[in-house]
N, CA, C and O of each residue as an XYZ file, in Angstrom:
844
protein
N     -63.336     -4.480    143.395
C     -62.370     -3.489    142.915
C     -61.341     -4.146    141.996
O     -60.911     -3.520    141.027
N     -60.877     -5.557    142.306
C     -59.978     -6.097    141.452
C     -60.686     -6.370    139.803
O     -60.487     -5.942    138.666
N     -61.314     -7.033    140.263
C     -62.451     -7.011    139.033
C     -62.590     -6.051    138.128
O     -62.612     -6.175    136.904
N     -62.699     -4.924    138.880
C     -62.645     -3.737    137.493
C     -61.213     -3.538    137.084
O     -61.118     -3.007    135.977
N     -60.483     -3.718    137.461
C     -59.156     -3.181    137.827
C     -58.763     -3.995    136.062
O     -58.372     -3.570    134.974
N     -59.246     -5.668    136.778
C     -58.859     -6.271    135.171
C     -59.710     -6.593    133.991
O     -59.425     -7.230    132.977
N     -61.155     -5.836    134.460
C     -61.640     -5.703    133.213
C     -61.038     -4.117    132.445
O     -60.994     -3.884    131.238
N     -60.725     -3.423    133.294
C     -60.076     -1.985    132.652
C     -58.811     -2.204    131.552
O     -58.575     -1.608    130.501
N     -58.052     -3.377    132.269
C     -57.129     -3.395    131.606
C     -57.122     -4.349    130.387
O     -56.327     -4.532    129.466
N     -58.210     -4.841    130.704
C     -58.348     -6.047    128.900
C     -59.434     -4.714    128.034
O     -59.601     -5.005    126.850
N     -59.993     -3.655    128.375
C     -60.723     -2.561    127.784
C     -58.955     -2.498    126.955
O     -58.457     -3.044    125.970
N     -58.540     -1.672    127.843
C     -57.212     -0.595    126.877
C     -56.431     -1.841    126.135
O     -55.793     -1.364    125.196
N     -56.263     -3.187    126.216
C     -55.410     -4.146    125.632
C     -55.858     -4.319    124.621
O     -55.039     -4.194    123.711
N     -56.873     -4.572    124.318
C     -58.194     -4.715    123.652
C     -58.090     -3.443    122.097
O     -57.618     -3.541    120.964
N     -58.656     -2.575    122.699
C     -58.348     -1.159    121.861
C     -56.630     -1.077    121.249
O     -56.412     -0.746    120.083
N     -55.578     -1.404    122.155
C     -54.489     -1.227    121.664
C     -54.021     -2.336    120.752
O     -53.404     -1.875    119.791
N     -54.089     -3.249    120.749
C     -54.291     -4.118    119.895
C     -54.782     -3.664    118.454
O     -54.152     -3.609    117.398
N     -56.026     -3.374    118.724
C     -57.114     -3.137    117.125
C     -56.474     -1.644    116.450
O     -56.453     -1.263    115.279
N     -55.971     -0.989    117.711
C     -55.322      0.157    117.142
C     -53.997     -0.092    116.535
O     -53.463      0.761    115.826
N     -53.377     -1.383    116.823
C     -52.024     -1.678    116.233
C     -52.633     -2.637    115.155
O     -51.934     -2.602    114.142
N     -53.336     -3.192    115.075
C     -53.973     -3.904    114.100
C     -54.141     -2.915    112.695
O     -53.773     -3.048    111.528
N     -54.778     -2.019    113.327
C     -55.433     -0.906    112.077
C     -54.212     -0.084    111.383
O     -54.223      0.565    110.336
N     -52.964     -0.365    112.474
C     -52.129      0.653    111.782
C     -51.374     -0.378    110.903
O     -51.165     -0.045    109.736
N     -51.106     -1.129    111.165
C     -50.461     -2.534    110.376
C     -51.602     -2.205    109.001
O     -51.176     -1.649    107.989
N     -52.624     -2.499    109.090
C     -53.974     -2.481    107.745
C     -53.365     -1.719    106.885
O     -53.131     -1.881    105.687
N     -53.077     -0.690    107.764
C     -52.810      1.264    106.514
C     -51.794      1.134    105.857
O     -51.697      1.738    104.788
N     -50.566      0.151    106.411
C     -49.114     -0.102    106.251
C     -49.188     -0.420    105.318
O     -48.377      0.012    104.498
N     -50.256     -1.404    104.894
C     -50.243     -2.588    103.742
C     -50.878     -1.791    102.546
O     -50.649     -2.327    101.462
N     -51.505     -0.820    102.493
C     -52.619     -0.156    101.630
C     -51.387     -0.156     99.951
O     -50.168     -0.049     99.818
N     -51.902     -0.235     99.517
C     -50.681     -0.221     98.152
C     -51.692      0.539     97.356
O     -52.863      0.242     97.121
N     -50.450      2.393     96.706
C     -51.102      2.938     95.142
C     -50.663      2.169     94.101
O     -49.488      1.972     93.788
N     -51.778      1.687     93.505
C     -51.439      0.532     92.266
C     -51.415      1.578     91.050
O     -52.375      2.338     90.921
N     -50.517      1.623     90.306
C     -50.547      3.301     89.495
C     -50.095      2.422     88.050
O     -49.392      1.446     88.309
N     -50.394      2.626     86.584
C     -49.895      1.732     85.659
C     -50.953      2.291     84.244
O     -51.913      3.051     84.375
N     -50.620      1.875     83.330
C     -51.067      1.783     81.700
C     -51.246      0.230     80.948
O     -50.448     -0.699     80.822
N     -52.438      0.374     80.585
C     -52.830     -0.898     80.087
C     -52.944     -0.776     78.597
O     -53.635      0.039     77.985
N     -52.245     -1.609     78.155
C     -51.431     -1.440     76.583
C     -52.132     -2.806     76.098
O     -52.587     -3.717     76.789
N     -52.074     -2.657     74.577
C     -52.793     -3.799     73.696
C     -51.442     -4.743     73.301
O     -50.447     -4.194     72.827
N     -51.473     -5.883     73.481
C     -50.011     -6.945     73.496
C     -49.996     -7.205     71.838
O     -49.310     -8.184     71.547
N     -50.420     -6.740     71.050
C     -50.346     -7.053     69.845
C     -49.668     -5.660     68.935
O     -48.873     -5.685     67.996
N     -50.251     -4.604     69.546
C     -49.727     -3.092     68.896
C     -49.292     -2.620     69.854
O     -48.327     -1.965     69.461
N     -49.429     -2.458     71.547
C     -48.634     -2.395     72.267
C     -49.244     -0.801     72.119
O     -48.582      0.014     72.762
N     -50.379     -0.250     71.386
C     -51.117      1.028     71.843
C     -51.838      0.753     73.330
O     -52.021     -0.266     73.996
N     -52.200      2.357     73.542
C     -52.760      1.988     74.632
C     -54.313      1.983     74.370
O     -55.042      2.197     73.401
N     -54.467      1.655     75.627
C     -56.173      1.272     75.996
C     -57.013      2.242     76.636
O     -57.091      2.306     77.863
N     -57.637      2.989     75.873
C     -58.704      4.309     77.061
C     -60.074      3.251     77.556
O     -60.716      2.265     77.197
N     -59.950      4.375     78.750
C     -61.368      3.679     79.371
C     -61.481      1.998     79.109
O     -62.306      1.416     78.406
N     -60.600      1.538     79.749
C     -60.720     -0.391     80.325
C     -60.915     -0.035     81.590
O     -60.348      0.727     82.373
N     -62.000     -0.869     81.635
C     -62.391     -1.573     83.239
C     -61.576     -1.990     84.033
O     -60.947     -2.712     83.259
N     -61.077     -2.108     84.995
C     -60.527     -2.200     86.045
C     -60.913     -3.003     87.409
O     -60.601     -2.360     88.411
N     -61.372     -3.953     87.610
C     -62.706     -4.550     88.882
C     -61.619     -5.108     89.611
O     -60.810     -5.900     89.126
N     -61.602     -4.522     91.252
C     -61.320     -5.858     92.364
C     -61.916     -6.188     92.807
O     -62.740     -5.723     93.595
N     -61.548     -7.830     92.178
C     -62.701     -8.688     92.575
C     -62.510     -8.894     94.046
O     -63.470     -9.498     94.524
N     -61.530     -8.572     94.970
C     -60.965     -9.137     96.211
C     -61.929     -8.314     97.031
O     -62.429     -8.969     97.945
N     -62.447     -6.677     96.933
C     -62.748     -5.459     97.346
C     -63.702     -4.830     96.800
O     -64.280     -3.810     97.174
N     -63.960     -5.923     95.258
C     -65.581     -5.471     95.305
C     -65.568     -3.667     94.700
O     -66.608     -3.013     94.626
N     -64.121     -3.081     94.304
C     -64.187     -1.550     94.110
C     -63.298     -1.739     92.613
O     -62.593     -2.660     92.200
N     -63.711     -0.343     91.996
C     -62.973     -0.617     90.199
C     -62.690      0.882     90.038
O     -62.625      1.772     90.886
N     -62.535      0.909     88.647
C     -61.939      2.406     88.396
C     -61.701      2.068     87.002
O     -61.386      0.924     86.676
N     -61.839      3.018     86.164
C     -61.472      3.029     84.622
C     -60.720      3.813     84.371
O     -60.786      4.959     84.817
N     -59.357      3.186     83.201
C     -58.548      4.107     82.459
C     -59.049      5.107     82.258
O     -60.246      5.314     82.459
N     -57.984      6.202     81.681
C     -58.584      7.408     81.405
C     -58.095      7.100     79.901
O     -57.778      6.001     79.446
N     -58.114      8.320     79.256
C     -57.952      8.583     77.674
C     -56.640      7.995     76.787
O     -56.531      7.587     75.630
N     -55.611      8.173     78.022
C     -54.298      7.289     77.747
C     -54.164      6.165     77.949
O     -53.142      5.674     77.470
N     -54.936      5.398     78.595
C     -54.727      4.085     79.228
C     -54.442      3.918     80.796
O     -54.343      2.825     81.352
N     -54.334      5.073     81.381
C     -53.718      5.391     82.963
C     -54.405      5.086     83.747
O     -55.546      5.547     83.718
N     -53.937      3.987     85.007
C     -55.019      4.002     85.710
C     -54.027      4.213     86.985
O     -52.801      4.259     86.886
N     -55.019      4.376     88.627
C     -54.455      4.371     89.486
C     -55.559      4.038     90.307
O     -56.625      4.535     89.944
N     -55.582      3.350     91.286
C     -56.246      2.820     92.379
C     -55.690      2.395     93.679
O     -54.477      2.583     93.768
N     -56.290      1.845     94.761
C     -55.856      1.894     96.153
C     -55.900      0.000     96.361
O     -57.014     -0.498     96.524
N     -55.071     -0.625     96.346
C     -55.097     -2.228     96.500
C     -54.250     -2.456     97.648
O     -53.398     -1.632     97.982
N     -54.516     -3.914     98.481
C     -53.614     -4.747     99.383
C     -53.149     -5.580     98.896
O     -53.849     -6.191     98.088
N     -52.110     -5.921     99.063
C     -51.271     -7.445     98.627
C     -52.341     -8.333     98.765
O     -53.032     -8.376     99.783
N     -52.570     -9.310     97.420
C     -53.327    -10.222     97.702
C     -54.611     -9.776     96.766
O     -55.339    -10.613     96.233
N     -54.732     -8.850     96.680
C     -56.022     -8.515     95.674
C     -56.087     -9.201     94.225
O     -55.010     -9.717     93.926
N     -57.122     -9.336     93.219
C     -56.689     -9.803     92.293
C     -57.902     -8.979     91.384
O     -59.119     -9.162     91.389
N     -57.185     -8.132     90.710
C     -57.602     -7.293     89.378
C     -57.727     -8.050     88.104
O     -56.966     -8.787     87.476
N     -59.117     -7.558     87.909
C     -59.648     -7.812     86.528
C     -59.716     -6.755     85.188
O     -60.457     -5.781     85.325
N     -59.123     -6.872     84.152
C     -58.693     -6.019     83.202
C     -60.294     -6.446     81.953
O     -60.436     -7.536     81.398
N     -61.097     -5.448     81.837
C     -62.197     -6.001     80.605
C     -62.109     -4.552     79.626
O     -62.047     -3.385     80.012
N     -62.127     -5.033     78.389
C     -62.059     -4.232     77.579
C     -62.808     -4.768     76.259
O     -62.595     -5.909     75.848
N     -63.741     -3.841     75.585
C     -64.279     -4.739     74.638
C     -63.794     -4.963     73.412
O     -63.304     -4.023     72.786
N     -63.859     -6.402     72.802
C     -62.784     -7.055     71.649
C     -61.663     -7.683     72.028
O     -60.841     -8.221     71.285
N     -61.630     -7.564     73.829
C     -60.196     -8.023     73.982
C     -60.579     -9.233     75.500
O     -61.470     -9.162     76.347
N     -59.498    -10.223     75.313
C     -59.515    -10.869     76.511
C     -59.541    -10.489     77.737
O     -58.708     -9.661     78.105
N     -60.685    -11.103     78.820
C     -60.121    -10.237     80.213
C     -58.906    -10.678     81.004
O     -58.631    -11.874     81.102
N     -58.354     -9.963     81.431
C     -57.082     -9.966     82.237
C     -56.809     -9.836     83.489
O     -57.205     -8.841     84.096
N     -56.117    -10.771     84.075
C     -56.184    -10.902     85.446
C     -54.708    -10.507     86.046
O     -53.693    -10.613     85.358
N     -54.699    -10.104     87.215
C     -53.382     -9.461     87.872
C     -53.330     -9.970     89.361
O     -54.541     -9.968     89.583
N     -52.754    -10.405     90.529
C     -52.915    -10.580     91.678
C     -51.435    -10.028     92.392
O     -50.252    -10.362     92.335
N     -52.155     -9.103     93.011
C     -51.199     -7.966     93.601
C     -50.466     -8.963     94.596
O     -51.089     -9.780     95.274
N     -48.812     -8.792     94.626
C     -47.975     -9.629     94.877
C     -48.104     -9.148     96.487
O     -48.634     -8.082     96.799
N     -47.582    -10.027     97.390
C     -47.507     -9.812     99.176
C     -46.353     -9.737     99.412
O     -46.065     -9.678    100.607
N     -45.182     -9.706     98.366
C     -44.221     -9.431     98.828
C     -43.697     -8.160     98.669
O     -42.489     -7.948     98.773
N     -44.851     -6.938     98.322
C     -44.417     -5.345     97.938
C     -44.445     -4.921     99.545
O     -45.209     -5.176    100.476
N     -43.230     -4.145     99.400
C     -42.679     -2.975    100.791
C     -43.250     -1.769    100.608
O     -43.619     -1.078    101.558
N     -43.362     -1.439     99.456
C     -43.694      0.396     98.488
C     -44.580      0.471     98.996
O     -45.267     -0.463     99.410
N     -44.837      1.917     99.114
C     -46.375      2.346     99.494
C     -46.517      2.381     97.795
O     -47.208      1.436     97.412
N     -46.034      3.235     96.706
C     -46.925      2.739     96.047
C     -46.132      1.980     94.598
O     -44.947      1.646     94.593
N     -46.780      1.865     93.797
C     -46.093      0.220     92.468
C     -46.877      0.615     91.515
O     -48.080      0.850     91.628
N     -45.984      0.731     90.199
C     -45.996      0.757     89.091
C     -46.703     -0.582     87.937
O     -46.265     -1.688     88.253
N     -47.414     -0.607     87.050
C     -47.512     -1.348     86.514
C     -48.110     -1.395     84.997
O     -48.981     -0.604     84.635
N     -47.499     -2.507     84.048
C     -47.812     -2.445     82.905
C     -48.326     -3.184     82.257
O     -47.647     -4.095     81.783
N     -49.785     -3.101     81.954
C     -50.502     -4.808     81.899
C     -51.136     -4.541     80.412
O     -51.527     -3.462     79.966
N     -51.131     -5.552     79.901
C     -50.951     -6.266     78.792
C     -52.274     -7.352     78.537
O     -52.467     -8.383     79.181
N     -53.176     -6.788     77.345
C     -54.541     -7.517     77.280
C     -54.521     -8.118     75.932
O     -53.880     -7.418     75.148
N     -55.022     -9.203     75.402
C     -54.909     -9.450     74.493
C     -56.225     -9.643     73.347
O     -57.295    -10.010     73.832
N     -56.176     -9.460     72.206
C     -57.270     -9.269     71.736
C     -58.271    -10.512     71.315
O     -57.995    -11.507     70.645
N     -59.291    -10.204     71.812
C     -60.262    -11.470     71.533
C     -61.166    -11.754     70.191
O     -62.132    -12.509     70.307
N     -60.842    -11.113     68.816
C     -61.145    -11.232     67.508
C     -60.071    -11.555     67.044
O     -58.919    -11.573     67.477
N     -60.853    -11.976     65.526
C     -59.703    -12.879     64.602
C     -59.995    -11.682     63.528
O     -61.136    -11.399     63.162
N     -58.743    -10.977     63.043
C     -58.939    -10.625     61.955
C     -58.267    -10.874     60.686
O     -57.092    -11.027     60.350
N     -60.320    -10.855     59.602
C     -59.792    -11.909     58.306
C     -59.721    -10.466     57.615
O     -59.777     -9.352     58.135
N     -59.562    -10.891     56.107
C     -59.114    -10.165     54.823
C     -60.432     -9.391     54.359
O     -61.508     -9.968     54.202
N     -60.265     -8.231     54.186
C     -61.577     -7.520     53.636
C     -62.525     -8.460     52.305
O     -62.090     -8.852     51.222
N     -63.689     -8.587     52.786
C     -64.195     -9.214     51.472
C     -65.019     -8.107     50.892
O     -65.899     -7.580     51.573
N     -64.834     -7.825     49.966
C     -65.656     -6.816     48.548
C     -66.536     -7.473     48.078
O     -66.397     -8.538     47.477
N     -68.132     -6.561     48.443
C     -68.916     -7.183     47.701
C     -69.386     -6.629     46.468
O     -69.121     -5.429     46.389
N     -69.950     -7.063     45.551
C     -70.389     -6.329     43.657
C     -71.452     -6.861     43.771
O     -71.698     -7.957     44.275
N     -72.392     -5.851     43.146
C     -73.628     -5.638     42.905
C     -74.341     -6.843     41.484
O     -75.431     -6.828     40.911
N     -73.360     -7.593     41.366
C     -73.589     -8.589     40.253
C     -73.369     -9.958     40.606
O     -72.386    -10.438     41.170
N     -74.735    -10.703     40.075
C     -74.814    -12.133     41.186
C     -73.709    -12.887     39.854
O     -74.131    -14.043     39.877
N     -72.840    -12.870     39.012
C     -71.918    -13.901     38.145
C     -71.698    -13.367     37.365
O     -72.212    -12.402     36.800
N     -70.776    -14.017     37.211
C     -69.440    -13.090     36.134
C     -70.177    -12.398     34.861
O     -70.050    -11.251     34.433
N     -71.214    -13.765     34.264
C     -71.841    -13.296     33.362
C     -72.362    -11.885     33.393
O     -72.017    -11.051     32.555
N     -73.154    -11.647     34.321
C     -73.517    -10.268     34.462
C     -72.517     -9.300     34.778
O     -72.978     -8.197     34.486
N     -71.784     -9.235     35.071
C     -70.459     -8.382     35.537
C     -69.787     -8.193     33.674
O     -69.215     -7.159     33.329
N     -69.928     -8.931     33.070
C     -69.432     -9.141     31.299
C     -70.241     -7.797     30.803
O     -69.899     -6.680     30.415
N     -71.633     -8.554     31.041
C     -72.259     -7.730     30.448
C     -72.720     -6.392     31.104
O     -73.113     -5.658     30.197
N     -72.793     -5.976     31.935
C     -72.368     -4.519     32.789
C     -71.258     -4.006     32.585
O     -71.304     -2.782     32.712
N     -69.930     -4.536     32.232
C     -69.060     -3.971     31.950
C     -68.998     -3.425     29.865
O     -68.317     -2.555     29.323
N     -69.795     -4.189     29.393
C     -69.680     -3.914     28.329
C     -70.706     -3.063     27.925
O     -70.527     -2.547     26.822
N     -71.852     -2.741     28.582
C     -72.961     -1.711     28.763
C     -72.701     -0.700     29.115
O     -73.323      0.245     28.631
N     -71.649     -0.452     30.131
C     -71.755      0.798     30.784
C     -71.119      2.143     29.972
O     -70.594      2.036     28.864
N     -71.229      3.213     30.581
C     -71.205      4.615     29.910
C     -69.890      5.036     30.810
O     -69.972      5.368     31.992
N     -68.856      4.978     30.174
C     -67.209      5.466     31.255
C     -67.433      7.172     31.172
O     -66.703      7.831     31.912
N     -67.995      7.597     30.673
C     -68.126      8.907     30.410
C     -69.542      9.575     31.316
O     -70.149     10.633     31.147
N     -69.673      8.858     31.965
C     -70.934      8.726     33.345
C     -70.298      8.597     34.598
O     -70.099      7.497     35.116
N     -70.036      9.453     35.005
C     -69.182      9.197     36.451
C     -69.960     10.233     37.161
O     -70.838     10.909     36.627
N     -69.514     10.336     38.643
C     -69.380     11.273     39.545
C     -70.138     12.531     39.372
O     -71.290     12.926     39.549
N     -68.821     13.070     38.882
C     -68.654     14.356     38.481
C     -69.955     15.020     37.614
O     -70.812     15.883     37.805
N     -69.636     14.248     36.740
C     -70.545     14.576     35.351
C     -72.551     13.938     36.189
O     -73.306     14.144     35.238
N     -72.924     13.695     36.697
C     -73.717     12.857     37.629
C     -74.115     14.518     38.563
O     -75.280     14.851     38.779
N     -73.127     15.211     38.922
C     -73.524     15.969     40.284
C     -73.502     17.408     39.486
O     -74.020     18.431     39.933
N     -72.923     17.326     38.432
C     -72.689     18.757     37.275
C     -74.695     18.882     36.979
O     -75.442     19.794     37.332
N     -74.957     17.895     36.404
C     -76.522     17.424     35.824
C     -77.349     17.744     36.944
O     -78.320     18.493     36.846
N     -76.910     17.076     38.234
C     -78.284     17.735     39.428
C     -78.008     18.797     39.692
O     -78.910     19.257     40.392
N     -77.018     19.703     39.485
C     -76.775     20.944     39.837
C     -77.201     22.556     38.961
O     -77.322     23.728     39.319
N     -77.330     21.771     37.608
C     -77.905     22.714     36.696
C     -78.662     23.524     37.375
O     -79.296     23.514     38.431
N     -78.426     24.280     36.446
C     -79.895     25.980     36.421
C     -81.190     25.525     36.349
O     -82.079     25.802     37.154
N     -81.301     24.750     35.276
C     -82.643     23.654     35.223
C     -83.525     22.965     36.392
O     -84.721     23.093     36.657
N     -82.218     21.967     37.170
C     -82.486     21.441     38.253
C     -83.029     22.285     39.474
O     -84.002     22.241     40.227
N     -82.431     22.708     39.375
C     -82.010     23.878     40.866
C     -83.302     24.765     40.854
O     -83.747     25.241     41.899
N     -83.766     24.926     39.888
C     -84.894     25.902     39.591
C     -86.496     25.424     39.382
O     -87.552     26.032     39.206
N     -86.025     23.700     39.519
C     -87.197     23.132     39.637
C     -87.514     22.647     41.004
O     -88.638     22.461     41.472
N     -86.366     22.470     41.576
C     -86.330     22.255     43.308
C     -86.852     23.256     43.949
O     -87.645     23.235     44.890
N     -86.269     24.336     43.284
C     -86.398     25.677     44.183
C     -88.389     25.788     43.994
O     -89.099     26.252     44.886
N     -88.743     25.434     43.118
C     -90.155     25.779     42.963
C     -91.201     25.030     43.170
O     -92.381     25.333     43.000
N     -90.576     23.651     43.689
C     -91.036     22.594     44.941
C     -90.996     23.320     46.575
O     -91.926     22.947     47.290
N     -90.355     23.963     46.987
C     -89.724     24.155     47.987
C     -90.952     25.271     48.459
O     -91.576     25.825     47.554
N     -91.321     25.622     50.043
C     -92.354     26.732     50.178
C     -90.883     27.752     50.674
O     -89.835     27.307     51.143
N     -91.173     29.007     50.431
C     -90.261     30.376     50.826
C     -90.519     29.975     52.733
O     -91.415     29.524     53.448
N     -89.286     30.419     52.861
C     -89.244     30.239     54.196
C     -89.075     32.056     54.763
O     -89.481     33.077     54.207
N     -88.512     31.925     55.728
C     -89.207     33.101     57.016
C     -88.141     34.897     56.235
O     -88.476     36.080     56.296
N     -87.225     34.414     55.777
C     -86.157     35.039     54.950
C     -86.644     35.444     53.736
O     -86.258     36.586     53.488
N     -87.550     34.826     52.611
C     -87.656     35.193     51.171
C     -89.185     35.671     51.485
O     -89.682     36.421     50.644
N     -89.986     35.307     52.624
C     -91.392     36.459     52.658
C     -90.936     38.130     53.324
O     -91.469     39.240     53.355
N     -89.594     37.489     53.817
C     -89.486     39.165     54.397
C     -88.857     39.820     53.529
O     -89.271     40.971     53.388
N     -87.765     39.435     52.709
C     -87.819     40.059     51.416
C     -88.921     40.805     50.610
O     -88.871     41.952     50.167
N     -90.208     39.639     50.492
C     -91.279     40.144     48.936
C     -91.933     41.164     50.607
O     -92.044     42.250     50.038
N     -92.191     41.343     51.477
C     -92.673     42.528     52.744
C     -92.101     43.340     52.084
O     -92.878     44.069     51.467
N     -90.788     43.598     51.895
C     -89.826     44.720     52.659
C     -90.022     45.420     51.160
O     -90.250     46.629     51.203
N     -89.930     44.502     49.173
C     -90.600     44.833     48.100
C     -92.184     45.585     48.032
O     -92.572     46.513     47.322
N     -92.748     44.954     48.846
C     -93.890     45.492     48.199
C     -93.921     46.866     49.336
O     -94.095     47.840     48.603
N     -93.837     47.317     50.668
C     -93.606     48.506     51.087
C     -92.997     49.033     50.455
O     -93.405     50.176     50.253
N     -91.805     48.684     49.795
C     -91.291     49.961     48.895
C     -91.573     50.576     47.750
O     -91.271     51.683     47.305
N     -92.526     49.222     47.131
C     -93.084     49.670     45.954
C     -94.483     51.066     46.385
O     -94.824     52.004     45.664
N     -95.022     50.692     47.814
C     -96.199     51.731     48.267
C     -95.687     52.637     48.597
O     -96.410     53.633     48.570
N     -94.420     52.833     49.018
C     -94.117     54.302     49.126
C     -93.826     55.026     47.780
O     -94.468     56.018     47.434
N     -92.968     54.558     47.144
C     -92.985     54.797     45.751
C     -93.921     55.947     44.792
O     -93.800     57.056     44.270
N     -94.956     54.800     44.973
C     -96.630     55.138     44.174
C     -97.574     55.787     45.272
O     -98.744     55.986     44.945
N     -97.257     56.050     46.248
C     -98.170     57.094     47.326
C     -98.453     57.871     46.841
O     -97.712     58.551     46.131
N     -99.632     58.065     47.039
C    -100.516     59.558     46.300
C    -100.905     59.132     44.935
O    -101.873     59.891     44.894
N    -100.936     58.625     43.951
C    -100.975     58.287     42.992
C    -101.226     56.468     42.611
O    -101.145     55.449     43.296
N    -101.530     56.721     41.294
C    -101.641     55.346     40.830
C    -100.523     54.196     40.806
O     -99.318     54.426     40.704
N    -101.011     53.119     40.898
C     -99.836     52.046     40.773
C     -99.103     51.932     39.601
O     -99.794     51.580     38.645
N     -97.904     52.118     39.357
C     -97.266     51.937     38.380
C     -97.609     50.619     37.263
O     -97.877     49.447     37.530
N     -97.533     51.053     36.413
C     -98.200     50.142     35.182
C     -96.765     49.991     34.380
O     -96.007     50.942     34.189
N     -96.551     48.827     34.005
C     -95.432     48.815     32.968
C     -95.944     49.030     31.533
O     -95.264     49.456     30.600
N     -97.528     48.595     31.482
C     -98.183     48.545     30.033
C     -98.051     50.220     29.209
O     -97.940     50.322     27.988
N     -98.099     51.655     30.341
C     -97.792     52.313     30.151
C     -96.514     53.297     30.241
O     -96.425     54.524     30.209
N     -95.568     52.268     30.365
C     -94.473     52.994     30.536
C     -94.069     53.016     29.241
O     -94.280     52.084     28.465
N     -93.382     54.229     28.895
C     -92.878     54.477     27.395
C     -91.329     53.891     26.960
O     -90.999     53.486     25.845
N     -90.518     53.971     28.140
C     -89.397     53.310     28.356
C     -89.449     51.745     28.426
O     -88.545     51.099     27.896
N     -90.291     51.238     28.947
C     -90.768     49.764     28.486
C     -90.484     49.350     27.477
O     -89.609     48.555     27.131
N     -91.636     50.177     26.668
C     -92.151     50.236     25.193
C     -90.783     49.995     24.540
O     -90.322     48.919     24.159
N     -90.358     50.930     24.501
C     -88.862     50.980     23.308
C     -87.904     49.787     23.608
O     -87.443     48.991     22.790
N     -87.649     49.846     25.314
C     -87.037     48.346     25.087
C     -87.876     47.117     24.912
O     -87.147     46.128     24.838
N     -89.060     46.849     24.826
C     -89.359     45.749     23.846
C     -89.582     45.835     22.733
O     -89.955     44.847     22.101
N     -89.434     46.947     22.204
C     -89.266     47.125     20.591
C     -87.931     46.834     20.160
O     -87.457     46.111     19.284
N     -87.464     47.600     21.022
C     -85.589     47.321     19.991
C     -85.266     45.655     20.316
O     -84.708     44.869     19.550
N     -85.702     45.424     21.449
C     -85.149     43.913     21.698
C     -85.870     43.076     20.495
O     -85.095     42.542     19.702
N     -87.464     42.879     20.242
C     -87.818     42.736     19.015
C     -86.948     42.867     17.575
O     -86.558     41.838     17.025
N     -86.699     44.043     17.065
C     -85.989     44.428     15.963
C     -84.489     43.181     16.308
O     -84.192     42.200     15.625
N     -83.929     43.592     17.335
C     -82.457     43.054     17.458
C     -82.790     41.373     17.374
O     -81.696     40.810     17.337
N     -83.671     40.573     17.339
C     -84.335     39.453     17.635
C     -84.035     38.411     18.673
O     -83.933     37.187     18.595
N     -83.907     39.402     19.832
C     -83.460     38.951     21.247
C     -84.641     37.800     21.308
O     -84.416     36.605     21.501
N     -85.987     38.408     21.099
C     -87.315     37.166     21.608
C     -87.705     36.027     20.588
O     -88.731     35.348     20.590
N     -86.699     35.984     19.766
C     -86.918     34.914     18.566
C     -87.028     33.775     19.889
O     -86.548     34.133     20.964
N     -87.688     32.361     19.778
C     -87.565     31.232     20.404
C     -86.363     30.301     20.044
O     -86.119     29.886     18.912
N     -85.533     29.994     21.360
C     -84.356     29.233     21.004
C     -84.585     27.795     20.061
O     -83.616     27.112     19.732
């Protein structure tokens, strides 16, 4: 009977303990809440990585740079962002707060040089003589005026097969031309008399002379 008496009581010592243990754990839990800014422009950073390495758990900025996560004193955060140095943080053991603010600062891992312009001309020589060849009155403009012609446009267009839109058009023409001429013969222009006169007067007026 004694025997159980003090294994009962190292059971509940036992449990009360791990239960004061666990509440101490929760005590310590720290919201790590903060914006991760570029140390050179001091913009912020969307979507940077975030990794604890201590906990093995991460989280990424959002669109502003904002992050927030769940850390213990003692953790140590890794900041990766691409183009930029990774960054390290180790959550201090001397925070009381449940939760802490922070503003971390990455720095960039490229060198940036001076735009180099490249020209389509391997030495000066040729650059002389391209510059003294060329047509200044050839630009752009005058370039997109030329593919755009009536000419152009009308030779594309007659490369091109009619699509689902210009056959339902010549449909919707030639039914109307059959209702039209129902009962009767197909209209002939060779005999139309109104034809006739306007290619006569256009003749006389010398509309069909060749340009």
């Amino acid at each position: 009977m004694r025997y159980f008496a003090a294994l009962l009581v190292c059971v509940l010592l036992a449990g009360y303990s791990q239960f004061s243990f666990g509440q101490e754990d929760d005590k310590r839990l720290i919201q790590l809440s903060g914006v991760v800014l570029s140390s050179d422009s001091l913009e912020r950073m969307p979507f940077t990585a975030i990794y604890d390495k201590t906990t093995r758990r991460g989280t990424i900025s959002d669109y502003y740079g904002y992050f927030s996560m769940v850390t213990k004193p003692g953790d140590t955060l890794i900041f990766n962002y691409i183009g930029y140095k990774p960054s390290t943080y180790i959550v201090p053991d001397t925070l009381s707060e449940f939760g802490y603010a922070l503003i971390q600062l990455i720095d960039p891992d490229t060198l940036m040089s001076k735009p180099v312009r490249v020209y389509p001309w391997p030495s000066r020589e040729e650059f002389a003589r391209a510059f003294i060849e060329m047509d200044p009155y050839e630009d752009d403009i005058r370039r997109a005026q030329r593919q755009l012609s009536g000419k152009n446009l009308a030779i594309a267009a007659s490369r091109l097969t009619t699509d689902a839109s210009l056959t339902y058009s010549w449909q919707r023409q030639q039914a109307q031309s059959q209702l039209y001429s129902r009962g009767q013969f197909p209209v002939n222009n060779l005999l139309n008399p109104v034809a006739w006169a306007q290619f006569i007067e256009s003749w006389k007026s010398g509309k069909l002379k060749r340009q």
